[in-house]
KEKE-3310 file (N, C-alpha, C; in steps of 0.2 Angstrom, whole numbers, plus 5000, padded with zeros to 4 digits):
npx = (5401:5405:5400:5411:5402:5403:5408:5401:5411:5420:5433:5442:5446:5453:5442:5433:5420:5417:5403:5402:5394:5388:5384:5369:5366:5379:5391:5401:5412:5413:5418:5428:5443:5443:5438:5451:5460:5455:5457:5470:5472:5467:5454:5439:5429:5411:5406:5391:5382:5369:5351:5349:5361:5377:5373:5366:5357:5343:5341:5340:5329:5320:5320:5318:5318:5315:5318:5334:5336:5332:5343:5351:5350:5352:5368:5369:5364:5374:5387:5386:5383:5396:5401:5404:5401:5402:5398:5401:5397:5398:5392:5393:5383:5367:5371:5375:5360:5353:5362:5360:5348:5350:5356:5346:5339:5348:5358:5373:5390:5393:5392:5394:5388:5391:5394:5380:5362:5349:5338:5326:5329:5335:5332:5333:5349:5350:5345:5353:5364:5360:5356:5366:5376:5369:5370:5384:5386:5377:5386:5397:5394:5394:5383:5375:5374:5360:5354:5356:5353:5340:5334:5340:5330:5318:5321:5323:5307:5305:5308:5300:5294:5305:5314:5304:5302:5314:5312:5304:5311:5323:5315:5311:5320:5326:5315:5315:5330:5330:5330:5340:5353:5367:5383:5389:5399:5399:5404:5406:5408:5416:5414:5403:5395:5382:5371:5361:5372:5369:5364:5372:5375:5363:5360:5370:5364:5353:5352:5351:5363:5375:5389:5397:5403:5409:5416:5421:5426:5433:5433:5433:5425:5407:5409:5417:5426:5433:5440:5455:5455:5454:5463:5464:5452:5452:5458:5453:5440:5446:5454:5442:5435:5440:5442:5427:5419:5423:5424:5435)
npy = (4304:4289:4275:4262:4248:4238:4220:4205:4191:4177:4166:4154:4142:4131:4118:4123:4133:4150:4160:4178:4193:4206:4226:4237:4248:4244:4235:4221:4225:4229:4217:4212:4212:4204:4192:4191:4187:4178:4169:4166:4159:4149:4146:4143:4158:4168:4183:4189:4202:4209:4215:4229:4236:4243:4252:4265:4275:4275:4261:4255:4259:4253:4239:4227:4220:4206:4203:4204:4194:4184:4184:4180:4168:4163:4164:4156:4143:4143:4140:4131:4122:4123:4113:4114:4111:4113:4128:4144:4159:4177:4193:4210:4224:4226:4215:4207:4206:4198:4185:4179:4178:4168:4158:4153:4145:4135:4124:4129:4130:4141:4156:4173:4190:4206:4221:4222:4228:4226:4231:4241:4254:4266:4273:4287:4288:4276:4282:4295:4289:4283:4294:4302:4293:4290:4306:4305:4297:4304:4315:4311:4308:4319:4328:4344:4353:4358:4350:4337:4338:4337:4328:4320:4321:4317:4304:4300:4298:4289:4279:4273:4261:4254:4255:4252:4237:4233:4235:4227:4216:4216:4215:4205:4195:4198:4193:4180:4174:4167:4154:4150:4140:4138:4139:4153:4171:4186:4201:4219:4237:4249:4261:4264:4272:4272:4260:4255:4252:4241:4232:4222:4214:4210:4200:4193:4185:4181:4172:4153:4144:4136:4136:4152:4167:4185:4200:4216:4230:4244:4260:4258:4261:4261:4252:4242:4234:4240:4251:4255:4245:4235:4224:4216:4211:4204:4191:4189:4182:4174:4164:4160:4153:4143:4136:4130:4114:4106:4097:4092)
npz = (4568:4571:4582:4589:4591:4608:4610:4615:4625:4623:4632:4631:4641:4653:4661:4668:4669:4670:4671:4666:4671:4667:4671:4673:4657:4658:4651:4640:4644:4657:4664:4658:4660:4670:4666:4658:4669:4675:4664:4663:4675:4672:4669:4660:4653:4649:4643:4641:4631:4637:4629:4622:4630:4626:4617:4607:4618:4615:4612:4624:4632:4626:4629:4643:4658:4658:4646:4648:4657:4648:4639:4651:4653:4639:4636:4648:4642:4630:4636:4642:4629:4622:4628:4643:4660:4673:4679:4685:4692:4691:4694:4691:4701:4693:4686:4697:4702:4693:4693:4705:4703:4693:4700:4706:4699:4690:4690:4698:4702:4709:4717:4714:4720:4716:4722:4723:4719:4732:4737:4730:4731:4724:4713:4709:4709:4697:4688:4686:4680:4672:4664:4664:4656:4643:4639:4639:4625:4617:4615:4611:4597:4595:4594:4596:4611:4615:4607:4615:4628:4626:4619:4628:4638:4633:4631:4645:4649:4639:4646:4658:4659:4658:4669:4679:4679:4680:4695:4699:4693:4704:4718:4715:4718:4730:4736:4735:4740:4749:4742:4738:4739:4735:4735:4738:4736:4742:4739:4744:4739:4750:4745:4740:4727:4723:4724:4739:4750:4762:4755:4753:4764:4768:4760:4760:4773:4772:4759:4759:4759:4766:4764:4763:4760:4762:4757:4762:4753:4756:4753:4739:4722:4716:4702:4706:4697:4687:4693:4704:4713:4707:4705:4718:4719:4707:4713:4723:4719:4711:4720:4730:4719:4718:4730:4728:4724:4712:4700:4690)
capx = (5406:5405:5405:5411:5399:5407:5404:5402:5416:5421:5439:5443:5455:5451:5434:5428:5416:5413:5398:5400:5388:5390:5380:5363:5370:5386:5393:5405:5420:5413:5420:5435:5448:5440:5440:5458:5465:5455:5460:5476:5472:5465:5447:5434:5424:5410:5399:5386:5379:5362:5349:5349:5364:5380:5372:5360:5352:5337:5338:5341:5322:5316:5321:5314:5322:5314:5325:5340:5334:5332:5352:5359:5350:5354:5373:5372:5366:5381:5392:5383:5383:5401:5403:5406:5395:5401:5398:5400:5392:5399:5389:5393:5377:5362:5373:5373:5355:5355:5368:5358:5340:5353:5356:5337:5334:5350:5365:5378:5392:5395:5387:5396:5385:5396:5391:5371:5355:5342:5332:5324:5329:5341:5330:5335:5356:5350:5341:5356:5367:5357:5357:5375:5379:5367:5373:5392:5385:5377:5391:5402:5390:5395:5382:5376:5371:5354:5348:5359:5349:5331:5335:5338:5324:5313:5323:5320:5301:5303:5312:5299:5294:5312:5316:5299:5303:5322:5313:5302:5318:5327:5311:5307:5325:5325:5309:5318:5335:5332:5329:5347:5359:5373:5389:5390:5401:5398:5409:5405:5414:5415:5412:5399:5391:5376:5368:5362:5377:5366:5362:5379:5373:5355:5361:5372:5361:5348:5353:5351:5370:5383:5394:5397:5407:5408:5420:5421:5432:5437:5437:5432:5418:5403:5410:5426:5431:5436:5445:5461:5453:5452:5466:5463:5443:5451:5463:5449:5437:5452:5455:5434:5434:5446:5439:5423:5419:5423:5424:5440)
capy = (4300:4280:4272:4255:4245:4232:4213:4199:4190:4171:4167:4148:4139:4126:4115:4127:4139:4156:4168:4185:4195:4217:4230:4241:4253:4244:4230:4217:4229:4230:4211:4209:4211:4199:4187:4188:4187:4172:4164:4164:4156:4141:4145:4149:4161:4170:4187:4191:4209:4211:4217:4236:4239:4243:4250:4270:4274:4274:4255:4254:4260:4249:4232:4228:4213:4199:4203:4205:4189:4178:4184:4177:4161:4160:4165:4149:4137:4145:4137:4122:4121:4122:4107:4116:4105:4115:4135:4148:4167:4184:4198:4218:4226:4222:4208:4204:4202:4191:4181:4176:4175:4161:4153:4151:4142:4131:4122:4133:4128:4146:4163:4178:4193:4211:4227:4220:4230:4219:4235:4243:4260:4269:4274:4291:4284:4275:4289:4300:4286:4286:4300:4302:4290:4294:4313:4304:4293:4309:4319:4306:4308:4326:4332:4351:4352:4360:4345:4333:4339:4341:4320:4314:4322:4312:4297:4297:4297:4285:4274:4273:4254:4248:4255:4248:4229:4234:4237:4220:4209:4214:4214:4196:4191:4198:4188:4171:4173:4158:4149:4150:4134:4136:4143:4162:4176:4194:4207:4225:4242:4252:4269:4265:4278:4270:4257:4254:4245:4236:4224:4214:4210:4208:4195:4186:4184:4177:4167:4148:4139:4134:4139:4158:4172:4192:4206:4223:4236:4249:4263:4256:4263:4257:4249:4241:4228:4244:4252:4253:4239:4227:4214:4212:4208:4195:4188:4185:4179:4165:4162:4158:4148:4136:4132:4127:4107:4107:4089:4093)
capz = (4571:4570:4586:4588:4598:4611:4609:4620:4622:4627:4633:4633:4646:4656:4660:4675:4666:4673:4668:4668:4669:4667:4675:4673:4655:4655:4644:4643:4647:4666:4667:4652:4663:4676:4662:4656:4673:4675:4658:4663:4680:4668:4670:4655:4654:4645:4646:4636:4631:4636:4624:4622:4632:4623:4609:4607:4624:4615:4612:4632:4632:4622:4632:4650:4664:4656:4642:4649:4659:4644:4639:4654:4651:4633:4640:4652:4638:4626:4639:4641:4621:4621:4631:4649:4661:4678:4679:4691:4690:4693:4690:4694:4699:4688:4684:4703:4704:4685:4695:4711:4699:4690:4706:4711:4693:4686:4693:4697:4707:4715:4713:4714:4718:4716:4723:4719:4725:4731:4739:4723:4733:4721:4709:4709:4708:4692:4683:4686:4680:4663:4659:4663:4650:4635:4637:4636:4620:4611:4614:4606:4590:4591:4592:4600:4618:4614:4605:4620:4632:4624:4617:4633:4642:4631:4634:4651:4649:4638:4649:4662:4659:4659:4677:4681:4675:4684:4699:4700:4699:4710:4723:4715:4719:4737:4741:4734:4742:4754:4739:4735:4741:4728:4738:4737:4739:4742:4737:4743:4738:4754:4743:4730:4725:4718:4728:4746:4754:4766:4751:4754:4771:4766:4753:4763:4779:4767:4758:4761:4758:4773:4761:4761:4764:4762:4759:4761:4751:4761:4750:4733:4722:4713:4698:4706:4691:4684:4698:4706:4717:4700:4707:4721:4717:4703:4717:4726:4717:4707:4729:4731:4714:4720:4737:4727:4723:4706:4696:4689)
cpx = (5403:5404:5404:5406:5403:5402:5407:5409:5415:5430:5440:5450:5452:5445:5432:5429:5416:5409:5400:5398:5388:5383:5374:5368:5375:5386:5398:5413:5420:5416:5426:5440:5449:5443:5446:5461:5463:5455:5467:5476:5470:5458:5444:5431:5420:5406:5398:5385:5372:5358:5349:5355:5371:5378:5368:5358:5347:5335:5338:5332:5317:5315:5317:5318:5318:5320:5331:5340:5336:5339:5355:5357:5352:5363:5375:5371:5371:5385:5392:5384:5390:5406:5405:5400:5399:5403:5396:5398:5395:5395:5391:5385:5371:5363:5374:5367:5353:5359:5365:5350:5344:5353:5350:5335:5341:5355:5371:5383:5395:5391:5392:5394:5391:5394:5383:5368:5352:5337:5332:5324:5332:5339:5332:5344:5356:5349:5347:5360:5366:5357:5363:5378:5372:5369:5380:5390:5385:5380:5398:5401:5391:5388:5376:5372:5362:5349:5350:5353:5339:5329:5335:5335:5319:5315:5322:5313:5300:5305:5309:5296:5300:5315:5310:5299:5308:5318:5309:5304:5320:5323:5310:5312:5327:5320:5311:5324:5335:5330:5337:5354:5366:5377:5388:5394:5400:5402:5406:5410:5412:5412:5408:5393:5383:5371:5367:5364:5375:5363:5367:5376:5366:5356:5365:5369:5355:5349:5354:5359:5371:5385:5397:5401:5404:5415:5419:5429:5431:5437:5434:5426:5415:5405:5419:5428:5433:5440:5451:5462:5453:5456:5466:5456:5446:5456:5457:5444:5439:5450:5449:5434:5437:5445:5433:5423:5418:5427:5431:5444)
cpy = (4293:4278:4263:4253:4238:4227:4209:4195:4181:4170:4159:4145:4133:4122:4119:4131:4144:4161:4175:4190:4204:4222:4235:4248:4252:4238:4226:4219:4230:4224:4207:4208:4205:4193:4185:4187:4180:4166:4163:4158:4147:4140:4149:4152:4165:4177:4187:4200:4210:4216:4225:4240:4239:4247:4260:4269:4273:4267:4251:4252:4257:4242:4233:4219:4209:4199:4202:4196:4181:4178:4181:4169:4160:4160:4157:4143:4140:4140:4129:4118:4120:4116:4108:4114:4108:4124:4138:4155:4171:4188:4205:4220:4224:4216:4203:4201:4195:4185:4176:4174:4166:4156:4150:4146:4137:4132:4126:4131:4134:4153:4168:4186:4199:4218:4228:4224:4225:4224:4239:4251:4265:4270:4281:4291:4282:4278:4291:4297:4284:4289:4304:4299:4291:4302:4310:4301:4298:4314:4318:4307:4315:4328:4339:4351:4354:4354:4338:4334:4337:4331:4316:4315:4318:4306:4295:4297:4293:4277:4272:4265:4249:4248:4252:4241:4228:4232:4229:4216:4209:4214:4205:4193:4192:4195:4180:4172:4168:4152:4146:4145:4134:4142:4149:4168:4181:4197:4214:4231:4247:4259:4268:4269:4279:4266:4258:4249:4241:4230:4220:4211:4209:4199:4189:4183:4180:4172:4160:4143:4142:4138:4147:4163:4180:4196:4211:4224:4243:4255:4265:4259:4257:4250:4248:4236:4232:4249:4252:4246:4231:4223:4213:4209:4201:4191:4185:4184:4172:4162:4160:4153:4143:4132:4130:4119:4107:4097:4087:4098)
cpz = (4572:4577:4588:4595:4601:4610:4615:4619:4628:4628:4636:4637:4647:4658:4665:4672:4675:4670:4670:4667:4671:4670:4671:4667:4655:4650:4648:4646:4655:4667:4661:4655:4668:4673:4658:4660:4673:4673:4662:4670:4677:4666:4662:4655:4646:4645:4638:4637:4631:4630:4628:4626:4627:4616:4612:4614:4623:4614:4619:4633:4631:4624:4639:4652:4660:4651:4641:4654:4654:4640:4643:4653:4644:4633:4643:4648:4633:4629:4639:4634:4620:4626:4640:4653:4669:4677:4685:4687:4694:4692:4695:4693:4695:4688:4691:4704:4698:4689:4701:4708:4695:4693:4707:4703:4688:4691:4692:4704:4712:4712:4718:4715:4718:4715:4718:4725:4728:4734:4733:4727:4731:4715:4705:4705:4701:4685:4683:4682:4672:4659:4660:4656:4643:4635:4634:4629:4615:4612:4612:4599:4589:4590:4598:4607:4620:4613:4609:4622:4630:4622:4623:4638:4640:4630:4639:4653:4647:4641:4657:4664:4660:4666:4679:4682:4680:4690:4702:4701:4703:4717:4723:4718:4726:4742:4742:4738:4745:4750:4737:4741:4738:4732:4736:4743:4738:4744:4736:4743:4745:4750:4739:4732:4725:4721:4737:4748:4758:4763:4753:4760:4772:4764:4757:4771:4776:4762:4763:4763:4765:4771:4759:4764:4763:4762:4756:4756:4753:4755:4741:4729:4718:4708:4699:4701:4688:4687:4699:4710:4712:4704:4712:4721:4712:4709:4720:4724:4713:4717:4729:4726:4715:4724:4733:4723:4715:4705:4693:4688)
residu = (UNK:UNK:UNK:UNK:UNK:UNK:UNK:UNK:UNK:UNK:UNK:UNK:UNK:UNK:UNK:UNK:UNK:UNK:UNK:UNK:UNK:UNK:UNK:UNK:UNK:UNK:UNK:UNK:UNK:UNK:UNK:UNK:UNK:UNK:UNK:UNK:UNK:UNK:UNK:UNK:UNK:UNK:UNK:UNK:UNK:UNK:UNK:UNK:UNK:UNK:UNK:UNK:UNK:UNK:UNK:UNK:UNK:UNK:UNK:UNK:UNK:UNK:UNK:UNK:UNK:UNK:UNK:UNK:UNK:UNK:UNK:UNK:UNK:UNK:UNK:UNK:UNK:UNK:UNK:UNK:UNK:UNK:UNK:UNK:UNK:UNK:UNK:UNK:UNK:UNK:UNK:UNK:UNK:UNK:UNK:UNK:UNK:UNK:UNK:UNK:UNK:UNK:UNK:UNK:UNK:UNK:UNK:UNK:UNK:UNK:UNK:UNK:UNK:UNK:UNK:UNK:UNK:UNK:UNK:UNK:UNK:UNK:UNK:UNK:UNK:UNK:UNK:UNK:UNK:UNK:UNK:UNK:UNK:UNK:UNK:UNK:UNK:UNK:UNK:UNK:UNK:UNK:UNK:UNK:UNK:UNK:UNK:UNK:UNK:UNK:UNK:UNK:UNK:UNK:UNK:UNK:UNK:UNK:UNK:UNK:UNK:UNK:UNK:UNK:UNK:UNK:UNK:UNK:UNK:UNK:UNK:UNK:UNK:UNK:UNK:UNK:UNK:UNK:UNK:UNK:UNK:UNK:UNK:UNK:UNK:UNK:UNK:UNK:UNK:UNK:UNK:UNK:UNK:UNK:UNK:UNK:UNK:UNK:UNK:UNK:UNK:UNK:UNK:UNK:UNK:UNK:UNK:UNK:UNK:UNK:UNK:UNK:UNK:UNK:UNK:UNK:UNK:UNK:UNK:UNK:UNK:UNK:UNK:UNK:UNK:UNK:UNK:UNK:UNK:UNK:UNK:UNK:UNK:UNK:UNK:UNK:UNK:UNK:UNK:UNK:UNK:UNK:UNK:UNK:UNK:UNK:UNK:UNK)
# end
């Protein structure tokens, strides 16, 4: 069986760019909805698909956080390249910490982190989280659980450098946080499965800006852009992008 692999996508409107940037093993689907809700507001947006994600678990393996690093920055000149010369940044998870590493390193007029780690303490979470979805992948490929299983046992040994690399961002990114001045909201899911929720109030107590706020969801799991919780996360995130000092 064939499967299609997801592509990045851009979604043109108005002059206020928005990055978006998708989670650890997901793709641009974590953040397509966000992006159409916010075309229609007027705003452009872009996500990229990081290298190895979206594609074989085994080519997950094969990449490592600089990687996925030099995607968002090649992501933030795209938009710059298409003549959008103020941008703000979402990221789900992974995409959270990639979002607030962008802050610490290019003019951003808001950063949006979304149910981000910053304590490398869910290692355990992520393994499971892996190998949940390469079992979904080669069980789309059809094919027998015998050779499932036996496949992704030796994917996750091979994947001991890529959680390794995982785990230095987001330390290197918890050590900089008070390097970060560029307005920020934090958006946690009351219920998420996956991470330690003490990062929302890590993240916003640490950082440097005036400008900031925080919300809980009550309820909500790990990966709410795909949720029942999805509009109001875009309500409030269009509501945040508005209050921010935009050029036009």
């Amino acid at each position: 069986m064939k499967i299609k692999e997801p592509k990045p996508f851009t979604f043109e409107a108005g002059p206020r760019a928005v990055l978006l940037l998708h989670g650890f093993t997901g793709h641009s689907a974590d953040v397509r909805m966000l992006g159409r809700y916010l075309e229609k507001q007027g705003y452009t947006s872009h996500a990229p698909i990081y290298r190895g994600h979206g594609k074989p678990p085994e080519e997950l393996a094969k990449t490592t956080a600089a990687d996925w690093w030099e995607d968002v920055e090649a992501a933030y000149d795209h938009l710059k390249e298409l003549g959008y010369e103020e941008i703000a940044v979402a990221g789900l998870s992974l995409g959270g910490v990639l979002s607030l590493k962008l802050a610490m390193n290019k003019p951003i007029k808001g950063v949006i982190p979304i149910c981000t780690p910053i304590f490398f303490d869910n290692k355990d979470e992520l393994s499971a989280g892996y190998r949940f979805k390469a079992k979904e992948y080669k069980q789309l490929e059809q094919k027998d659980k015998e050779t499932i299983e036996q496949e992704v046992d030796e994917l996750m040994e091979q994947s001991t450098e890529t959680f390794e690399t995982l785990s230095r961002l987001i330390k290197s990114v918890e050590q900089d946080l008070d390097t970060i001045y560029t307005p920020t909201f934090v958006l946690q899911a009351g219920s998420d499965e996956m991470i330690n929720q003490d990062s929302a109030q890590h993240i916003y107590d640490n950082v440097s800006c005036d400008q900031k706020d925080i919300k809980w969801y009550e309820g909500a799991p790990h990966v709410i852009t795909l949720s029942d919780y999805k509009e109001q996360v875009h309500e409030d995130i269009h509501h945040y992008l508005e209050q921010l000092d935009w050029s036009k």
